[in-house]
C-alpha positions as CSV (number, residue, x, y, z in Angstrom):
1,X,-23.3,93.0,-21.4
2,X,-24.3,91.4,-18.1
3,X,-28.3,92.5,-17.1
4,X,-30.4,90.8,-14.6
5,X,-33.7,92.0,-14.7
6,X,-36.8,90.5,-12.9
7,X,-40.4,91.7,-13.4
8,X,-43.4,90.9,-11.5
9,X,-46.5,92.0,-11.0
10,X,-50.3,91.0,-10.0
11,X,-52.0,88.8,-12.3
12,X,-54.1,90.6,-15.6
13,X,-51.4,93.6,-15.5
14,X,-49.8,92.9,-18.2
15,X,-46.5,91.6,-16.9
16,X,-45.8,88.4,-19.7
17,X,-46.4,91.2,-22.8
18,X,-44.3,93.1,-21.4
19,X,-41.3,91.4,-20.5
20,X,-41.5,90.0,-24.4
21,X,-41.5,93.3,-25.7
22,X,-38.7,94.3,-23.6
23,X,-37.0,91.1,-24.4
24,X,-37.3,91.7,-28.0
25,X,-36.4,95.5,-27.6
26,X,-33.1,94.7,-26.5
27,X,-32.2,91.8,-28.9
28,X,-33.1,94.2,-31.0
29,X,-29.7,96.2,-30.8
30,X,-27.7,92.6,-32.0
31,X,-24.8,93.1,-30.1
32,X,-27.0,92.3,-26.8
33,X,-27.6,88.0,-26.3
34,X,-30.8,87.9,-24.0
35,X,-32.5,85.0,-22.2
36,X,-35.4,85.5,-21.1
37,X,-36.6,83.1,-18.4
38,X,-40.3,82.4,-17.8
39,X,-41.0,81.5,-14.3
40,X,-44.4,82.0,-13.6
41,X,-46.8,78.9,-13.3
42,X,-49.0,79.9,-15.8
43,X,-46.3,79.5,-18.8
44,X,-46.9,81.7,-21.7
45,X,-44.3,83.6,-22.0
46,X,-43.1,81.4,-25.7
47,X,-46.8,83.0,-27.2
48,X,-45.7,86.4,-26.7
49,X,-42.3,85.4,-28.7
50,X,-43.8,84.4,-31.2
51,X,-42.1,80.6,-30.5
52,X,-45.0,78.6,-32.5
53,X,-46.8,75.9,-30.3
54,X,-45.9,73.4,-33.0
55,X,-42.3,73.9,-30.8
56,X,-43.5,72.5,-27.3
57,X,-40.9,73.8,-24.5
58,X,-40.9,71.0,-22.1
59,X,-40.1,73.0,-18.6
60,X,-36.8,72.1,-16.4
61,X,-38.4,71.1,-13.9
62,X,-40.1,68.1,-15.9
63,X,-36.8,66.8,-17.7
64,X,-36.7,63.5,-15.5
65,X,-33.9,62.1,-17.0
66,X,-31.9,65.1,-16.3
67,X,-33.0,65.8,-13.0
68,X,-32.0,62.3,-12.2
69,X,-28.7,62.3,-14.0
70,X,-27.2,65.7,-12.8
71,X,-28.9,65.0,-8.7
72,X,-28.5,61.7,-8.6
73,X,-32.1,61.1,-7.6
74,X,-35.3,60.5,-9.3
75,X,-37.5,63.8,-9.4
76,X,-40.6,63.5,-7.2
77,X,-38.0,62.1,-4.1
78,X,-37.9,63.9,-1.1
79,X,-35.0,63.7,1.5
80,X,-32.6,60.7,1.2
81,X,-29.1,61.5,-0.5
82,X,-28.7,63.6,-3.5
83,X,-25.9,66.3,-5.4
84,X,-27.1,70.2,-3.9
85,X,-24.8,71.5,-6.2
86,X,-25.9,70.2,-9.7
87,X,-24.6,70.7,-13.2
88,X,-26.6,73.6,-15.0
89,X,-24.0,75.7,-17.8
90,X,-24.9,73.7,-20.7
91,X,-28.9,74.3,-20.0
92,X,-29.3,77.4,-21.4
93,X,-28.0,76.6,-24.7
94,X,-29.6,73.1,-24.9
95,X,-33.2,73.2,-23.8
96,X,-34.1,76.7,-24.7
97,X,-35.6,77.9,-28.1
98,X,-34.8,81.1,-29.7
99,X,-36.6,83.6,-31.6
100,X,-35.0,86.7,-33.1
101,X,-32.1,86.7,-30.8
102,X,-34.1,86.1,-28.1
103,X,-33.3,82.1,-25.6
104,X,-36.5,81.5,-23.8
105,X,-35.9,78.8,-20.9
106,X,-39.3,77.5,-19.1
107,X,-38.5,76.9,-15.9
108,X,-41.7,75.1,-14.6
109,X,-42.9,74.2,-11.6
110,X,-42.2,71.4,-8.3
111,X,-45.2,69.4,-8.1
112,X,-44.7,68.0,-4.9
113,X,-44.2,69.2,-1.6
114,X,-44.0,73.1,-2.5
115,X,-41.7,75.2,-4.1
116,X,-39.5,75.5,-0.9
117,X,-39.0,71.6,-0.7
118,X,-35.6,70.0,-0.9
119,X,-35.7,67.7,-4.1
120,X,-34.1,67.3,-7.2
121,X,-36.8,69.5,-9.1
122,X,-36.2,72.5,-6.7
123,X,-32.8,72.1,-6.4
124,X,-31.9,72.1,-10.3
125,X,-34.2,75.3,-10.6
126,X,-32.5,76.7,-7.8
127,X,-28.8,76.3,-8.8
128,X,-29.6,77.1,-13.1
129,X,-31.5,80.3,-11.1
130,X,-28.0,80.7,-9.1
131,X,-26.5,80.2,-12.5
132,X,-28.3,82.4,-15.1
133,X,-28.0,85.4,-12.3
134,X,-24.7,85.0,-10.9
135,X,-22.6,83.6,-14.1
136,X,-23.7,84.2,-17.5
137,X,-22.7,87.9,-19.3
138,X,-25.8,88.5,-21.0
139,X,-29.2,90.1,-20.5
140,X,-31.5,87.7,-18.5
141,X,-34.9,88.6,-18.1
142,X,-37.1,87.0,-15.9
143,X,-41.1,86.5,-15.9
144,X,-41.4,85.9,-12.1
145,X,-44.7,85.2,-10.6
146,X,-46.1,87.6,-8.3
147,X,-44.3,86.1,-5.1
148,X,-40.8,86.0,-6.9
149,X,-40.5,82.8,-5.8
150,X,-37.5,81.0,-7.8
151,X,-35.5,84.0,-6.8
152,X,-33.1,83.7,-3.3
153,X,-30.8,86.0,-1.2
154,X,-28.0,84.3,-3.0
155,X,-29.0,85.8,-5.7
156,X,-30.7,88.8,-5.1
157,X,-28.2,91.2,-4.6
158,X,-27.0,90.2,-8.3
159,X,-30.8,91.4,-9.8
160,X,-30.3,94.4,-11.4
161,X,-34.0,95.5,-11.1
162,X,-37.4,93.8,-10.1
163,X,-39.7,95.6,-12.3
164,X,-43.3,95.7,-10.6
165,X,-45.8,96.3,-13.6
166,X,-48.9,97.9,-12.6
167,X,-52.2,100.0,-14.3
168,X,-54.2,102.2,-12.8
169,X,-56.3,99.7,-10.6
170,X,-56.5,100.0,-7.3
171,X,-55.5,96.0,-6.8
172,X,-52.8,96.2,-8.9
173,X,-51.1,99.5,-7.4
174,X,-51.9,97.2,-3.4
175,X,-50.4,94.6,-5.2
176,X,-46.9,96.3,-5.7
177,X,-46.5,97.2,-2.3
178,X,-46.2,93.3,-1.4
179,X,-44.4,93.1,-4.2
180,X,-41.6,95.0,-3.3
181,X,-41.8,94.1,0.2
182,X,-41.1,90.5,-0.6
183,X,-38.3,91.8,-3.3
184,X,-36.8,93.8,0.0
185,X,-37.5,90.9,2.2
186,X,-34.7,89.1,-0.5
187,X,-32.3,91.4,-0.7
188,X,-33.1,93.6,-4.0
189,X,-31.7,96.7,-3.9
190,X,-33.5,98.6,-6.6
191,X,-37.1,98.2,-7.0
192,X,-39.1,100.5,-9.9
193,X,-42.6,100.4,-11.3
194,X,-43.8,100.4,-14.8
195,X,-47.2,101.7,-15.5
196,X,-48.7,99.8,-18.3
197,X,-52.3,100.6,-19.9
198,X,-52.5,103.9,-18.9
199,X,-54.7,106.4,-21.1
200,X,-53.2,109.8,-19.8
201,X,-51.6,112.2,-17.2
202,X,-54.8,111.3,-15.0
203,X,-53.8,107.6,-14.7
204,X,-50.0,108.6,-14.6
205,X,-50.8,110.9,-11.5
206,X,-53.0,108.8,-9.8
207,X,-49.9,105.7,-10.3
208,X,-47.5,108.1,-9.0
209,X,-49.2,109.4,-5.9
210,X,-50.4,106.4,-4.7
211,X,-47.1,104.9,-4.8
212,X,-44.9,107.2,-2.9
213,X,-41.2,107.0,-2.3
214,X,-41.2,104.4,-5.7
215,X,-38.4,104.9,-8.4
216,X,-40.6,104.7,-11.7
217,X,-39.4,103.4,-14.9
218,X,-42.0,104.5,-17.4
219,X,-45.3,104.6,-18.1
220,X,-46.5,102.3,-21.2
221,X,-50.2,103.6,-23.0
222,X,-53.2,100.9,-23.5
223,X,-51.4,99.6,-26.8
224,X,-55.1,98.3,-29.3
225,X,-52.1,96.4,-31.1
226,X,-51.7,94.1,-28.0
227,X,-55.7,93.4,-27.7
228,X,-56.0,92.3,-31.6
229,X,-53.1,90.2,-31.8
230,X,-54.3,88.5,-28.1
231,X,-57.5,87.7,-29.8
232,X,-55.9,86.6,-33.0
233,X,-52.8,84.5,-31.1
234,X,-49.9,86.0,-32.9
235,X,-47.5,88.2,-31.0
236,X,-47.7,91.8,-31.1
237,X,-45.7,94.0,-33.2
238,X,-43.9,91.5,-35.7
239,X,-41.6,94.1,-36.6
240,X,-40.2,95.2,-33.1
241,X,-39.5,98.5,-33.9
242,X,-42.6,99.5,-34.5
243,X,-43.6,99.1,-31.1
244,X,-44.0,102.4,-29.0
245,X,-41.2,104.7,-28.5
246,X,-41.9,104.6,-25.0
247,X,-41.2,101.0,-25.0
248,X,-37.3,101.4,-26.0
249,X,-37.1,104.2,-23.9
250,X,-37.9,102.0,-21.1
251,X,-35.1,99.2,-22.2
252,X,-32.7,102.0,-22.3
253,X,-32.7,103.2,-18.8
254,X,-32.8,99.0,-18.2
255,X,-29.7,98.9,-19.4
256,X,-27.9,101.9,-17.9
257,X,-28.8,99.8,-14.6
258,X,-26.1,97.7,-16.0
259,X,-23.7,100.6,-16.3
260,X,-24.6,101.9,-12.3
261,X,-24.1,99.2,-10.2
């Protein structure tokens, strides 16, 4: 099954536990082959894997060697002459690490000159982005940072769904309105919100009414589960299935996206 799901979402939300659990939810059902793609700065999607640290994921954008063999230039370069249309297929399978039928890639960040800059760093992430989205049948779930960054208009209109996570607060709920002006700005056609940490109808209400005209996907309660094993460094819910109903309901209606395109 081919999926392409991004989610985003201000900082503190929740967004990295949630696109693990939902990762895990589908490879759950073994018939589904999901990568799941961590592209915010701040990489720690691997933790909420469960991918020990004993494992170290070195990010794409910092495989020199690589860079240099599939661009033709050394990364940290700017301008001069160099391949725009690298060699990515085989990066999936060989730099990623899997966890219960779960690929995590790191796609890591361009140190110099921006994210936008024309180099071999951004143009690798840039055509294995192009690649992952466009290409491969399987579920790919992304862990974007909040300005989406890694993802383009050649791509966009192959994104399934940007997810916007949000709670109750009043920055996070301003927050998904740039959000999902930025996810317009690129193209995505189908923008929802999932309400995460929410302790009843009051805080369901309050999400829903202060984001009019938005397509929600769920609403997720304040799990204690996730606040011990955060303190303890383990990933929540070792067994997946007995996470929250809520939270398979939710991958569900992610994957009939798949069916109505």
């Amino acid at each position: 099954m081919s999926l392409k799901i991004a989610v985003g979402g201000k900082g503190g939300v929740g967004k990295t536990t949630i696109t693990s659990l939902l990762a895990r939810c589908l490879a759950a059902e073994k018939t589904n082959r999901v990568i799941a793609i961590d592209a915010d700065p701040v990489a720690n999607l691997a933790a909420g894997l469960g991918i020990p640290e004993d494992q170290p994921i070195t990010p794409i954008s910092e495989l020199s060697e690589l860079i240099h063999e599939r661009t033709g230039a050394k990364p940290g370069t700017m301008g001069g002459f160099f391949t725009l249309n690298p060699k990515v297929d085989d990066i999936p399978d060989r730099f990623s690490r899997e966890r219960d039928g779960v690929k995590l890639l790191v796609m890591g960040t361009v140190q110099s000159g921006g994210s936008g800059c024309i180099c071999p760093e951004s143009t690798i992430l840039k055509a294995l982005m192009n690649h992952l989205v466009l290409y491969r049948q399987e579920i790919v779930i992304m862990d974007m940072e909040a300005g989406i960054e890694h993802l383009g208009r050649a791509t966009s209109g192959s994104v399934d769904a940007l997810v916007v996570v949000v709670n109750p607060g009043a920055r996070s709920r301003a927050a998904a309105g740039k959000i999902r002006k930025l996810g317009q700005d690129i193209g995505i056609k189908r923008i929802v919100v999932l309400g995460n940490r929410v302790k009843g109808i009051d805080d369901e209400e309050l999400i829903r009414s202060s984001l009019p005209g938005y397509e929600i996907l769920g609403f997720l309660p304040e799990m204690p589960e996730i606040i011990i094993s955060d303190r303890d460094g383990v990933r929540p819910f070792e067994n997946i299935n007995d996470a929250p109903k809520a939270l398979f309901d939710i991958a569900q209606k992610l994957v009939a996206y798949s069916i109505d395109k």
